[in-house]
Residue frames relative to the residue before (quaternion, step in Angstrom):
aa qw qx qy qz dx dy dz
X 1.0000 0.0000 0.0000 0.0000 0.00 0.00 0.00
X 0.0123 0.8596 -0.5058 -0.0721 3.48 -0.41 0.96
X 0.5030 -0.6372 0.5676 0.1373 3.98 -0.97 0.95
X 0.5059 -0.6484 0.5120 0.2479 3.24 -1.23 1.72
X 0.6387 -0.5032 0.4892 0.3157 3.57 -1.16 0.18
X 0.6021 0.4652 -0.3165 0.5665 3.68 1.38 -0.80
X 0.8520 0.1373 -0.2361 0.4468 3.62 0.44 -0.47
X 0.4296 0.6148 -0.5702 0.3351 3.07 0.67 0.71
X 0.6715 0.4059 -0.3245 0.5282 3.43 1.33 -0.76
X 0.4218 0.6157 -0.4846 0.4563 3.83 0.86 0.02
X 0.6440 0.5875 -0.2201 0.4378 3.46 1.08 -1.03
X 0.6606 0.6060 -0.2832 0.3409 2.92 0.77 -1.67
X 0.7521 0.4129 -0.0287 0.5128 3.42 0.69 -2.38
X 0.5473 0.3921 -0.5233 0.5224 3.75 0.36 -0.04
X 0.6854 0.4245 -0.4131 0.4235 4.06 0.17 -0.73
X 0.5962 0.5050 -0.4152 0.4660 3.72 0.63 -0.83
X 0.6154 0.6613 -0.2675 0.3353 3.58 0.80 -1.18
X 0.7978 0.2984 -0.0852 0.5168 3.14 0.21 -1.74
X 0.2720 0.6301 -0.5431 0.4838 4.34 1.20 0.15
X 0.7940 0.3945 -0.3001 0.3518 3.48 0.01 -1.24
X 0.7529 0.2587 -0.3594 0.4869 3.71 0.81 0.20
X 0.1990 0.7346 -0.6191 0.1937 3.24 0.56 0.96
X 0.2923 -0.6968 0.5845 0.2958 3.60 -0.98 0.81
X 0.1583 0.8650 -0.4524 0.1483 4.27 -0.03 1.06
X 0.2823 0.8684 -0.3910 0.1155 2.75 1.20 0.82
X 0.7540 0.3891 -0.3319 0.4122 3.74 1.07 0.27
X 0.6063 0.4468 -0.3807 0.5366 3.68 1.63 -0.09
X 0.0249 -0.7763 0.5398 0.3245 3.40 1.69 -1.40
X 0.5311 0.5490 -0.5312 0.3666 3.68 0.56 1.88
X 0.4043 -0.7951 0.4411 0.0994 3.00 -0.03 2.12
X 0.0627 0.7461 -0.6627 -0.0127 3.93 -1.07 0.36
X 0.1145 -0.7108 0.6933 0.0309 3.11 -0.92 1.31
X 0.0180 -0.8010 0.5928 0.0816 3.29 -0.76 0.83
X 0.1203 -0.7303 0.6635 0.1090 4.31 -0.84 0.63
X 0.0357 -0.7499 0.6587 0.0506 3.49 -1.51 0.92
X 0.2278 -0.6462 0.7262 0.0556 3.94 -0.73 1.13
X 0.2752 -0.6513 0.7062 0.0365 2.78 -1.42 1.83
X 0.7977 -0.4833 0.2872 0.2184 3.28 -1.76 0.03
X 0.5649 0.6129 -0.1156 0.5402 2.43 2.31 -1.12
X 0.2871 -0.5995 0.5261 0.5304 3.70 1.50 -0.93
X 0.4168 0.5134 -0.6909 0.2922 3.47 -0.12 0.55
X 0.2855 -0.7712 0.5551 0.1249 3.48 -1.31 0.65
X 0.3315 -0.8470 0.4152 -0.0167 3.91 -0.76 0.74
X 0.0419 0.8312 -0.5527 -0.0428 3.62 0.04 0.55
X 0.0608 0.7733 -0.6233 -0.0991 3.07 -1.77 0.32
X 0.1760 0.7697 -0.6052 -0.1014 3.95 -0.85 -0.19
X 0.8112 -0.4936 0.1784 0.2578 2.74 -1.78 0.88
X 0.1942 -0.7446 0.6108 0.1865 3.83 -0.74 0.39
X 0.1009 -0.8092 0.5491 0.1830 3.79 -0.62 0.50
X 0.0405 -0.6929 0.7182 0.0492 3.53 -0.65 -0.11
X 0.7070 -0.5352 0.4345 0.1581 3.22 -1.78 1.27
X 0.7940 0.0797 -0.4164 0.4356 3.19 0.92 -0.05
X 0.6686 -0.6314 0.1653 0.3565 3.07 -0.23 1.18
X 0.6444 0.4682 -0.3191 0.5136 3.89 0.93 -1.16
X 0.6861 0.3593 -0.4091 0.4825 3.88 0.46 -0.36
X 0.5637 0.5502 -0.5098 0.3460 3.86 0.46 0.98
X 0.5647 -0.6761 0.4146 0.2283 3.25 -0.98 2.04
X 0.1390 -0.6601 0.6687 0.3127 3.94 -0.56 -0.22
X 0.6777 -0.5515 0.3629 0.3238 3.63 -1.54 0.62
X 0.5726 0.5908 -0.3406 0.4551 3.42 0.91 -0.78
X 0.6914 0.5469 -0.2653 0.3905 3.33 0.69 -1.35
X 0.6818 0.4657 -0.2900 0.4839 3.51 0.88 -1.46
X 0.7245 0.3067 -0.4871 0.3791 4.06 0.52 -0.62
X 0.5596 0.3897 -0.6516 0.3322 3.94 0.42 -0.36
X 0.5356 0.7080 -0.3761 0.2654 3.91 0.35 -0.52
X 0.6239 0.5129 -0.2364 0.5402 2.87 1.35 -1.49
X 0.7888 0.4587 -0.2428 0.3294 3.39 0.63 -1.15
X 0.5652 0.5868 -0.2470 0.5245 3.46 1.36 -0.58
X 0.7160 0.3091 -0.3404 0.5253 3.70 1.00 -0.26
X 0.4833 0.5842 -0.4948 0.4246 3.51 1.01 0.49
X 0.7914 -0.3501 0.4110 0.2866 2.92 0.92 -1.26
X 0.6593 0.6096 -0.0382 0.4384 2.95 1.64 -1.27
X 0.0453 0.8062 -0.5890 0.0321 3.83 -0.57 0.81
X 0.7036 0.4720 -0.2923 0.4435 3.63 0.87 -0.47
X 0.2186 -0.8086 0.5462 0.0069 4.02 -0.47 0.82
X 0.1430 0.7642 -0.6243 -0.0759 3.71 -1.21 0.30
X 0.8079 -0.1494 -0.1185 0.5576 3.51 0.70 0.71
X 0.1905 -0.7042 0.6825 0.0460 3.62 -1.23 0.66
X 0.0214 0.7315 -0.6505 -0.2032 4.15 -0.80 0.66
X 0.4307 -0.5807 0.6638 0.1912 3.69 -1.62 -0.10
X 0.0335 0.7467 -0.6601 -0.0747 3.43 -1.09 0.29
X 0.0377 -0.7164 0.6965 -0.0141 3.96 -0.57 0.81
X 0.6225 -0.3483 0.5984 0.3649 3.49 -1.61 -0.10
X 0.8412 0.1879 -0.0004 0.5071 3.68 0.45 -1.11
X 0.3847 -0.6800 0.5562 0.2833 3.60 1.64 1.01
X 0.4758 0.5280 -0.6457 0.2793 3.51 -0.24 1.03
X 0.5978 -0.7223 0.2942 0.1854 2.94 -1.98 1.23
X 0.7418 -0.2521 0.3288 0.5273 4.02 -1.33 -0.58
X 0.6000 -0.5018 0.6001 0.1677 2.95 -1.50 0.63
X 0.6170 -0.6086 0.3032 0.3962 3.30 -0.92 0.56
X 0.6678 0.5893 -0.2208 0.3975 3.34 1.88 -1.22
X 0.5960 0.5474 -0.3328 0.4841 3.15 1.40 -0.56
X 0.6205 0.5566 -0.3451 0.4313 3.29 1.23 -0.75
X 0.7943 0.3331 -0.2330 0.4514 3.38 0.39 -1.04
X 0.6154 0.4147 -0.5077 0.4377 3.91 1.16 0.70
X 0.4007 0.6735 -0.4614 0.4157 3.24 1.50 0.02
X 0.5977 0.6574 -0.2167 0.4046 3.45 1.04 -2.05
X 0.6970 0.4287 -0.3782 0.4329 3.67 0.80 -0.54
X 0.7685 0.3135 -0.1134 0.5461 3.83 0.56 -0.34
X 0.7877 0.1584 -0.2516 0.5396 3.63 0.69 0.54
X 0.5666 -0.5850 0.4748 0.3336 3.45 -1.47 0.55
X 0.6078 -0.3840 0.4375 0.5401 3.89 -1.65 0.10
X 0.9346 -0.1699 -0.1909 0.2474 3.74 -0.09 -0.02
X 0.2735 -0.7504 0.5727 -0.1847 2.10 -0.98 2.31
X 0.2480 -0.8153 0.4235 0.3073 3.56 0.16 0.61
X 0.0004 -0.7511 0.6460 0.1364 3.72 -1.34 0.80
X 0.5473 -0.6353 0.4752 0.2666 3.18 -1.18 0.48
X 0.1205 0.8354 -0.5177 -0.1400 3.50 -0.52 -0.69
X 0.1115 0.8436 -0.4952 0.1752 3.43 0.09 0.99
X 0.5308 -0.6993 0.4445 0.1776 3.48 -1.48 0.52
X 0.6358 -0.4851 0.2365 0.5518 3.46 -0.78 0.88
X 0.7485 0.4141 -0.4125 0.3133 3.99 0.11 -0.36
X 0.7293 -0.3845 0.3281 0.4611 3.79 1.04 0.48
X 0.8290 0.3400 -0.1997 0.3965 4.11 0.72 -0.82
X 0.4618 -0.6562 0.5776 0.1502 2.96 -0.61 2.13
X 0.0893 0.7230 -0.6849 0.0111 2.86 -2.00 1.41
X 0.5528 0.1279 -0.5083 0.6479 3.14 0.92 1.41
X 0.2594 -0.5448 0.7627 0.2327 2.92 -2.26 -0.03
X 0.2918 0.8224 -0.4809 -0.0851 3.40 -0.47 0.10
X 0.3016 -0.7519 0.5111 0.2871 3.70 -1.04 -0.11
X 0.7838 -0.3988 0.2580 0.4000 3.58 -1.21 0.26
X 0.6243 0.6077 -0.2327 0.4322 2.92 1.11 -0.95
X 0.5905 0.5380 -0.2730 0.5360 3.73 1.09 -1.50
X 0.8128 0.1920 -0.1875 0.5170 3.87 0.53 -1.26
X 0.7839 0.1084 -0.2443 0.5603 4.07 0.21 0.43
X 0.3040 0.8161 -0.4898 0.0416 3.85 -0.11 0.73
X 0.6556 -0.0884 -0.5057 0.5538 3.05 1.23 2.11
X 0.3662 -0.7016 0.6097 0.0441 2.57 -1.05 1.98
X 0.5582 -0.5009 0.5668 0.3410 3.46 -1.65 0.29
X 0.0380 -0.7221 0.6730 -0.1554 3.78 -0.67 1.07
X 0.0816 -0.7862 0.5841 0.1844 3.46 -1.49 0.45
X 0.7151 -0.5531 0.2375 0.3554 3.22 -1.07 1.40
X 0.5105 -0.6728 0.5003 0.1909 3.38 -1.14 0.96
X 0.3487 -0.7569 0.5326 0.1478 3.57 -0.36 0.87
X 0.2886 -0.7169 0.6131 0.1639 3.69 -0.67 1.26
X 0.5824 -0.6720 0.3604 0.2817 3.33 -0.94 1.99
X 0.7544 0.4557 -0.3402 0.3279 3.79 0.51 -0.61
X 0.7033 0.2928 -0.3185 0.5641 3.22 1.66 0.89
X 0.0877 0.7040 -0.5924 0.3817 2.85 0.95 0.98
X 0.7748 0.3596 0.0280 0.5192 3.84 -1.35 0.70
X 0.6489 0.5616 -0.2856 0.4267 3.40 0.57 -0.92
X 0.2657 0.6481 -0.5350 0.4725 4.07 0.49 0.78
């Protein structure tokens, strides 16, 4: 799946953007995270920390959220910004994994705007956790 040049950079600058309100106030590692629905509706998230550490939101996580309470289930690209252009967590990966094919394209890019990975779902989760497909003539069947 490849991403116009016009919204890729929509992508690009909404992540750089929304980084700056990360709440990080105990790792101080900001994550801006942007998701482009199908529709063109754009999404933002960053990270929320909390003190204890497991109840902190990661950015990725908070824009499919964002987008899913709009409304939105269908995705064509999603970028990241870190300090150190590093990628999703596995968890982020594998809630991504629920609403987009293996290639989806992320971005990953560094607080100044220049993407230094491309990757796809596949590249960062390529076996996701899936549950077995029930065969229709057991469907019900319990």
């Amino acid at each position: 799946m490849s991403i116009s040049t016009e919204n890729r950079q929509r992508l690009i600058d909404a992540a750089i953007r929304v980084r700056k309100l990360a709440y990080a106030p105990y790792s101080e590692f900001q994550v801006g995270a942007s998701l482009l629905s199908t529709s063109g509706e754009l999404f933002t998230g960053c990270n929320v920390e909390n003190v204890s550490y497991g109840l902190t939101i990661c950015a990725e996580r908070v824009a499919i959220a964002n987008a899913v309470s709009q409304g939105e289930r269908a995705f064509q690209g999603m970028a990241l910004c870190t300090s150190s252009a590093g990628t999703p967590c596995g968890a982020c990966s594998q809630v991504l994994a629920e609403f987009v094919s293996g290639e989806f394209p992320v971005l990953i890019l560094d607080p100044t705007g220049i993407v230094r990975q491309e990757l796809t779902l596949n590249d960062l989760l390529p076996i996701r956790f899936a549950l077995p497909k029930v065969p229709s003539d057991q469907e019900g069947a319990n």
